[in-house]
C-alpha positions in Angstrom: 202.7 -44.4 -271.8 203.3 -48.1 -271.9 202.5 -50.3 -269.4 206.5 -51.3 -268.9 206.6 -46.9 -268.6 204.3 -47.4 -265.7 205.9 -50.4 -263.7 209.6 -48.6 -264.3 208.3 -45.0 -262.5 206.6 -46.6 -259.6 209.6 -48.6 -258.6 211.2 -45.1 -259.0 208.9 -43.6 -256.2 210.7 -45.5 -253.9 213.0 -42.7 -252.1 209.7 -40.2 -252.8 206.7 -41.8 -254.6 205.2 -39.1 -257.2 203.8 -35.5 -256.0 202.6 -36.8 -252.4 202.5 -34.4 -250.1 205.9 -34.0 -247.9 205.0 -35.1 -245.3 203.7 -38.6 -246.6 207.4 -38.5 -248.2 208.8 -38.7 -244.6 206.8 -40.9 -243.3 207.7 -43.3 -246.2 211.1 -42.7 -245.6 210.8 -43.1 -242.0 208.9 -46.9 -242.1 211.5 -48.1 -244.8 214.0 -46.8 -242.3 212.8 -49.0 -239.4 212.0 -52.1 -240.7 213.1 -53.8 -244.4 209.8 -55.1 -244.9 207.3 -55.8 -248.1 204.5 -55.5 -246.1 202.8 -52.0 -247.0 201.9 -49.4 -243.8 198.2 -49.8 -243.3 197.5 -46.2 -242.6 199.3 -43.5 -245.1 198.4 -39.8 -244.8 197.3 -38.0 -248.3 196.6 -34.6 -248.9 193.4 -34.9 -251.6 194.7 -31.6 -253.1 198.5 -32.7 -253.8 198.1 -36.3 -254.8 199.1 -34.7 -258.1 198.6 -36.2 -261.9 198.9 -40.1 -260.6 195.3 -39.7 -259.0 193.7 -38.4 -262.2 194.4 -41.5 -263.8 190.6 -42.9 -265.1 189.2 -45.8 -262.8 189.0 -48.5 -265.8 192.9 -47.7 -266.5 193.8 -47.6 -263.5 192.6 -51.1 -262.5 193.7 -52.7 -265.3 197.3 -51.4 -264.1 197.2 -52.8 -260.6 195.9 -55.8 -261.7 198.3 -56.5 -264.4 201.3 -55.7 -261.7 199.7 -58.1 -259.3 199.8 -60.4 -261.2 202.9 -60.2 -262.8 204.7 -59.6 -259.9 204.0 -62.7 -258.2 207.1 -63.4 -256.1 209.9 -61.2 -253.9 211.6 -58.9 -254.9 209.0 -58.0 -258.1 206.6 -58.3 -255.4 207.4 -54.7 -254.0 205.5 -53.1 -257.3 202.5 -53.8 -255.9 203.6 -52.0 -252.5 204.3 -49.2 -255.1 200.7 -49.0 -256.4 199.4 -49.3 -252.8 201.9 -45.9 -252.1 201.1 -43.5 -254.7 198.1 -42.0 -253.4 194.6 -43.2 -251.9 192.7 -43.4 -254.9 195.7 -46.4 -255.7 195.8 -47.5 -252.5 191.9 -48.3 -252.6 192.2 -50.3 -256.0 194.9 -51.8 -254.8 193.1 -53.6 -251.2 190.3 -54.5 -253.5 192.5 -56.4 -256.0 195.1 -58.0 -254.0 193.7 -61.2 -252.3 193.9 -62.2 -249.0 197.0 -65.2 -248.3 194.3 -68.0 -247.9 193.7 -67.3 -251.5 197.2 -66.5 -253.0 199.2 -67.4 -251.0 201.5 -63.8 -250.5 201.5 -61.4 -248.1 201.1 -57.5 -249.0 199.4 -55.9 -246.5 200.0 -55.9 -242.6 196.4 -56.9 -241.6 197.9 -60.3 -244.5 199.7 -61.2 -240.7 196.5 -61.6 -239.3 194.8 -63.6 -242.0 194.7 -67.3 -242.1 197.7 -68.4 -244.5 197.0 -70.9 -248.0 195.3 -73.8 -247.7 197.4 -76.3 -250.0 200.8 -75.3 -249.5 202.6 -73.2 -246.4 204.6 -70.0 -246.2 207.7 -70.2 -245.5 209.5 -67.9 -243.0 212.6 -67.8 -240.6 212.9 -66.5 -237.0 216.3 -64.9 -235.8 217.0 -65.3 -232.3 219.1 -61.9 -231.1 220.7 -63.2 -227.5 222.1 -60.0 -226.0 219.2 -57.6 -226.6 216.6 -60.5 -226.4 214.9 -59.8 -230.0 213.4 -62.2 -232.3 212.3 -61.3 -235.4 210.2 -63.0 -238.1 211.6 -62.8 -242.1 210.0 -64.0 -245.3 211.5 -66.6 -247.0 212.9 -70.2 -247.2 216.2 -69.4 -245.6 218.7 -66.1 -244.9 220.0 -64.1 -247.5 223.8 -63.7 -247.9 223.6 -59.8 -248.5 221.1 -59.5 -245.3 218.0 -58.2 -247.3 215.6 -60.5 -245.5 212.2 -59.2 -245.6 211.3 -58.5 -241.9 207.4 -59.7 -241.0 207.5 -59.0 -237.4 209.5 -58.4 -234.3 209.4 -59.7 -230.8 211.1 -58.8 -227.6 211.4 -60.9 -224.4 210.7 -58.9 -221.1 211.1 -60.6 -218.1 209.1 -60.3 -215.2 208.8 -61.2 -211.2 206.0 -63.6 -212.0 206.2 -64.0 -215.8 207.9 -63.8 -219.1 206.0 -61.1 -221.8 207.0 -61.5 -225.4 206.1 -58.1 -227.1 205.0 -58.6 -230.5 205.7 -55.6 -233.4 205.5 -55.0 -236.7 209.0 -53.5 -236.6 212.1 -54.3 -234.8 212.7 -51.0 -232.6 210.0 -50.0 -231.1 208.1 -52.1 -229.0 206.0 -49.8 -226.9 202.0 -51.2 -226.3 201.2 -47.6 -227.1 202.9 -47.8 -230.5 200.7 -47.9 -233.7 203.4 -50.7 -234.5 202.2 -53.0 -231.4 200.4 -56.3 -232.6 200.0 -58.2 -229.6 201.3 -60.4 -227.1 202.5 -63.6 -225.1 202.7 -64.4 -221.7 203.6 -66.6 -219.8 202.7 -68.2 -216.4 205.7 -68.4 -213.7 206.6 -71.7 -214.2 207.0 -71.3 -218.2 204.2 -74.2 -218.7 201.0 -72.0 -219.9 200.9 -69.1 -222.2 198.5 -66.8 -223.3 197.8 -65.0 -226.7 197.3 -61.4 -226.7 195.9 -59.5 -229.7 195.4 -55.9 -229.6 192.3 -56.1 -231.8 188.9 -57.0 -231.1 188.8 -61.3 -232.3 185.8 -62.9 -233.7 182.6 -63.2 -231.5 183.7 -67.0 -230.8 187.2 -66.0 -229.1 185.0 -63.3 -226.9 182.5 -65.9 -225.6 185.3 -68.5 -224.7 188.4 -65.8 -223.3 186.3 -63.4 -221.3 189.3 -61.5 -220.0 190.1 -58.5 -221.2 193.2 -56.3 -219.6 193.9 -52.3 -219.5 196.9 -51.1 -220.5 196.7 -47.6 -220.3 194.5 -44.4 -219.2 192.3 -42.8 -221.6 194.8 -39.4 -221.6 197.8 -41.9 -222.5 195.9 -43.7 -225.9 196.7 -42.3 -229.2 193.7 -42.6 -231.5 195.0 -44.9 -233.7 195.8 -47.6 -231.0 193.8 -50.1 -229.2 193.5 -49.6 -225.3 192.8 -53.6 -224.9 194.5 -56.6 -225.3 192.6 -59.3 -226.5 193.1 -63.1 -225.3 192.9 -65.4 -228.3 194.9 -68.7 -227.6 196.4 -70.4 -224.9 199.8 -73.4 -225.4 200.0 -75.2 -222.9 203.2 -77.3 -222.0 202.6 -81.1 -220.3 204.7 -81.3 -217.0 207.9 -84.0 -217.2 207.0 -85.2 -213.4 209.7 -88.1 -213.9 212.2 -86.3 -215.9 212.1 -89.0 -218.7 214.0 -88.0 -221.8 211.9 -87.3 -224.7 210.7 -84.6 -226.6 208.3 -81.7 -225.2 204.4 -81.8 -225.4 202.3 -79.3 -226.0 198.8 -78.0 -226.9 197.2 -75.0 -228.2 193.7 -73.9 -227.9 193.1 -71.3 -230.6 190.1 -70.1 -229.2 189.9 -67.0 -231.8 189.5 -70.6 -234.5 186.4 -72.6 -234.6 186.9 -76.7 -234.6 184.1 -75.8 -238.1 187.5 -73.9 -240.1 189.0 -77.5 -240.9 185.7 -79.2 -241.5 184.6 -79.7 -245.0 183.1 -75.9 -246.0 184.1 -74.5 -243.0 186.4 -71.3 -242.8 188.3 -69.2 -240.4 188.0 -65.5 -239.3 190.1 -63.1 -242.0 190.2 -59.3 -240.8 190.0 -57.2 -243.5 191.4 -54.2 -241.6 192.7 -52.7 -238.2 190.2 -51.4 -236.8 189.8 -47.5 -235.8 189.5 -45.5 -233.4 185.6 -45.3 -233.1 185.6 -49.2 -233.6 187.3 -49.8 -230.3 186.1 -50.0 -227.1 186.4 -46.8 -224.9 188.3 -47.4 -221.6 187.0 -45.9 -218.2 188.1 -42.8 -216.6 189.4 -44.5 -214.0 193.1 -45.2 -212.1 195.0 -47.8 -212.6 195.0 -48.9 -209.1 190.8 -49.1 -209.2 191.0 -50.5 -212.5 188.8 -53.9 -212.8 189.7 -57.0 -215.0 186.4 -56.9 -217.5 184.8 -60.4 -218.6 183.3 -59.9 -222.1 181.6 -62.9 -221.7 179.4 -61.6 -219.4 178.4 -58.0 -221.0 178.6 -60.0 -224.7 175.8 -62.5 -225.9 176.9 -65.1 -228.8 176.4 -68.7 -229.4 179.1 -70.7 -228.1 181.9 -72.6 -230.7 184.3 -75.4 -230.0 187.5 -73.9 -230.6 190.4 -75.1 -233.0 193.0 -77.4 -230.4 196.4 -78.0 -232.0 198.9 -80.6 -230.5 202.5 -81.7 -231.6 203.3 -84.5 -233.7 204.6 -87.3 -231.7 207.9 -88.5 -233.1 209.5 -92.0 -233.6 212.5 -93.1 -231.9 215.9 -94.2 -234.6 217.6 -96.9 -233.1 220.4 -96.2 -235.4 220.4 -92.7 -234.6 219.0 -92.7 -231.1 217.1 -90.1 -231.2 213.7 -89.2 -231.9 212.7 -88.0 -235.1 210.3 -85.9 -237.0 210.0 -85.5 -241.0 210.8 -82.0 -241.3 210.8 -82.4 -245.3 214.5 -81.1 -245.3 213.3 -77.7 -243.3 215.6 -78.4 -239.9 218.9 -79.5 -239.7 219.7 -79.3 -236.3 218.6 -81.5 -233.7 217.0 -79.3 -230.6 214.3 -79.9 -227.9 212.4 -76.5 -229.6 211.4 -78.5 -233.1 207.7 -79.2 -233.3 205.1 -79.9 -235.4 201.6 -79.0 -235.0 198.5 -80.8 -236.1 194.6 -80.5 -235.2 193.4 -82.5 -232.2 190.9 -84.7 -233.7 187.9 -86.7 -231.7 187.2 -89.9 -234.0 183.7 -89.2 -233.6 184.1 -85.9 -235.5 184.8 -87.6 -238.7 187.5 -85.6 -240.2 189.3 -87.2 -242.9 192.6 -88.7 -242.7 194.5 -86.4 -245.1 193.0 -83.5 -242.8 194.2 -84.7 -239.6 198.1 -85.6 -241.1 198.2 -81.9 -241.9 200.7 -79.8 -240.6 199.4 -76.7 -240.0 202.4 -75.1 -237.9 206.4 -76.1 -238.4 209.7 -74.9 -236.6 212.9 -76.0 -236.2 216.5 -75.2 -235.9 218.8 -74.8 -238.8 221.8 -73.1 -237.0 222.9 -71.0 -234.2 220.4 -68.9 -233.4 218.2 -69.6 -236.8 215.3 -71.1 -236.6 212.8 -71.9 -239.7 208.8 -71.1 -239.1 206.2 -72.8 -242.0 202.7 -71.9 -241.6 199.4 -73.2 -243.2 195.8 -72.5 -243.1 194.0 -71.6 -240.3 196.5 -70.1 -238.5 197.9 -66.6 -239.1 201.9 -65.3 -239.1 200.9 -63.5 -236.4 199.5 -66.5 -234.2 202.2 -68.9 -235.7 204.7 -66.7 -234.5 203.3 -66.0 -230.9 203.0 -70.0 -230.6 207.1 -70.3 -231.7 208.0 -67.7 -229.6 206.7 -69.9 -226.7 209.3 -72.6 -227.6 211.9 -70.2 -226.7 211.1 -69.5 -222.7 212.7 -71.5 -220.2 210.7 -74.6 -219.2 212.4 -76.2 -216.0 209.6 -78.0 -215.4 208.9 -79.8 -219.0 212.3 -81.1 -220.1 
């Protein structure tokens, strides 16, 4: 069989990939039916005894096949062969992880844990976030701008819950179904009451680095409620923080992040940032306490955890310049935002002079958004941060902030 044989049939498995068992069928069927997404599901049930002939393939063929689709199929749609290879059966699945690369390296995103991995170092990825006002959903899409025929690749999802004393932004890697106790649930933000300080919430365990500096750690549910394959914790890895406009002078907002999850070391010369290779299981995560939620006790990690302590990665926006001519102030978007708005920011390290980072370093713009229409809004992302964090940190843009403007 050629190798063009080979490419053609997996992009046939699409509505049923080979001899997999039926109940993988359905549950392909059912994650293509809730989100339009390249990103592959992370954990696929295979029966070893029906993966049928697909499996039998020999190892030294079969990675010369995956590896010649990879790298073929570099860019969307073509892409979604190597979400093929990944889907045939485990024995794919595995060559597949090992060959594709992680986005810091390439650049592309395959995988769902690629969400949680530090994007490319020379150029960003490009995404777009659309704003859904009456049921309060934003979600995340692949690409430079929105398709005409409405096959945007969806990256993530986020709904807005409002509180008595805050504003939860409930992260998800698809776009209905945004229960914490969903194998779908990411993470989190949340915000203080008056919309000036949020928080970061992953539902992973972060680095050691992130456990020393955010010692909270919050419950969500009881030990009877926690499906196996979900995380009873969230996990606080960043806070943005929003400067107060005392005076109510006009001007844009100011903001900071402190990405404690991200040492100051990942944008030093050699250094790197955290890259998850997985989601962690079951047996990997903490086991929560038999006890009630009313007696339940806020845990600090940082005291039950011993590890050196990092100066984490601070962000901050790019102060504009003011155009006489246009009376405005202005930021070089590099033709990415269109529309004028209070949300656009850009986000660079905070540098100490003393720290001797160079100049090309500190100019960097590692995070990007910005409006481009009615409720469209364009998201660019570099090295360290992750879609996940990048996302979490727009999403903050989008609460009321009284007390800033």
């Amino acid at each position: 069989m050629s190798f063009k044989c080979i490419v053609r049939e997996l992009k046939e498995m699409k509505d049923g990939i080979g001899s997999i068992s039926r109940r993988g069928e359905v549950e392909g069927r059912h994650w293509r039916n809730r989100t339009r997404t390249h990103i592959a599901p992370d954990v696929v049930t295979f029966d070893p005894d029906q993966q049928g002939q697909w499996a039998n393939i020999p190892p030294e063929l079969l990675l010369d096949i995956v590896r010649r689709v990879e790298e073929s199929e570099t860019s969307f749609p073509a892409r979604t062969s190597v979400v093929f290879c990944a889907s045939v059966c485990k024995s794919w699945r595995e060559v597949t992880k090992e060959i594709v690369k992680t986005p810091e390296e390439c650049g592309r995103l395959t995988f769902p844990i690629s969400l949680k991995q530090p994007g490319p170092r020379e150029s960003p990825i490009h995404c777009f976030i659309k704003r859904d006002r009456a049921n309060s959903v934003y979600r995340l899409y692949f690409g430079l701008t929105p398709s005409e025929d409405e096959s945007d690749k969806l990256l993530l999802a986020a709904k807005r819950i409002r509180r008595a004393t805050s504003t939860d932004f409930v992260i998800s890697l698809v776009s209905d179904d945004f229960s914490r106790a969903s194998s779908t649930y990411v993470g989190k933000l949340r915000s203080n009451f008056i919309g000036t300080k949020f928080t970061i919430y992953d539902s992973q365990p972060p680095s050691d680095a992130a456990i020393q500096h955010c010692g909270r750690l919050s419950r969500r549910f009881s030990a009877k409620q926690v499906s196996p394959t979900v995380s009873a914790c969230n996990y606080s890895i960043a806070t943005v923080s929003y400067e107060l406009n005392v005076l109510r002078t006009r001007g844009p907002r100011r903001m900071r992040c402190a990405m404690h999850s991200i040492p100051f070391s990942s944008i030093q010369e050699g250094g790197s940032a955290p890259t998850p290779t997985s989601f962690p299981h079951s047996d990997e995560r903490p086991s929560p306490l038999l006890v009630s939620k009313a007696q339940e006790p806020a845990v600090n990690i940082s005291s039950t955890v011993s590890v050196p302590s990092r100066e984490p990665l601070v962000l901050k926006n790019k102060a504009p310049r003011w155009h006489e001519q246009l009376q405005c102030w202005c930021l070089n978007f590099k033709g990415r935002v269109t529309v004028a708005s209070v949300k656009n920011f850009q986000l660079v390290a905070a540098v100490d002079p003393t720290q001797n980072i160079p100049a090309a370093v500190q100019e960097t713009t590692i995070l990007q958004f910005g409006k481009i229409g009615k409720d469209i809004f364009t998201m660019d992302y570099c090295y360290p941060l992750s879609a996940f964090q990048a996302f979490a940190i727009c999403l903050s843009s989008f609460d009321t902030k009284p007390a800033c403007e």
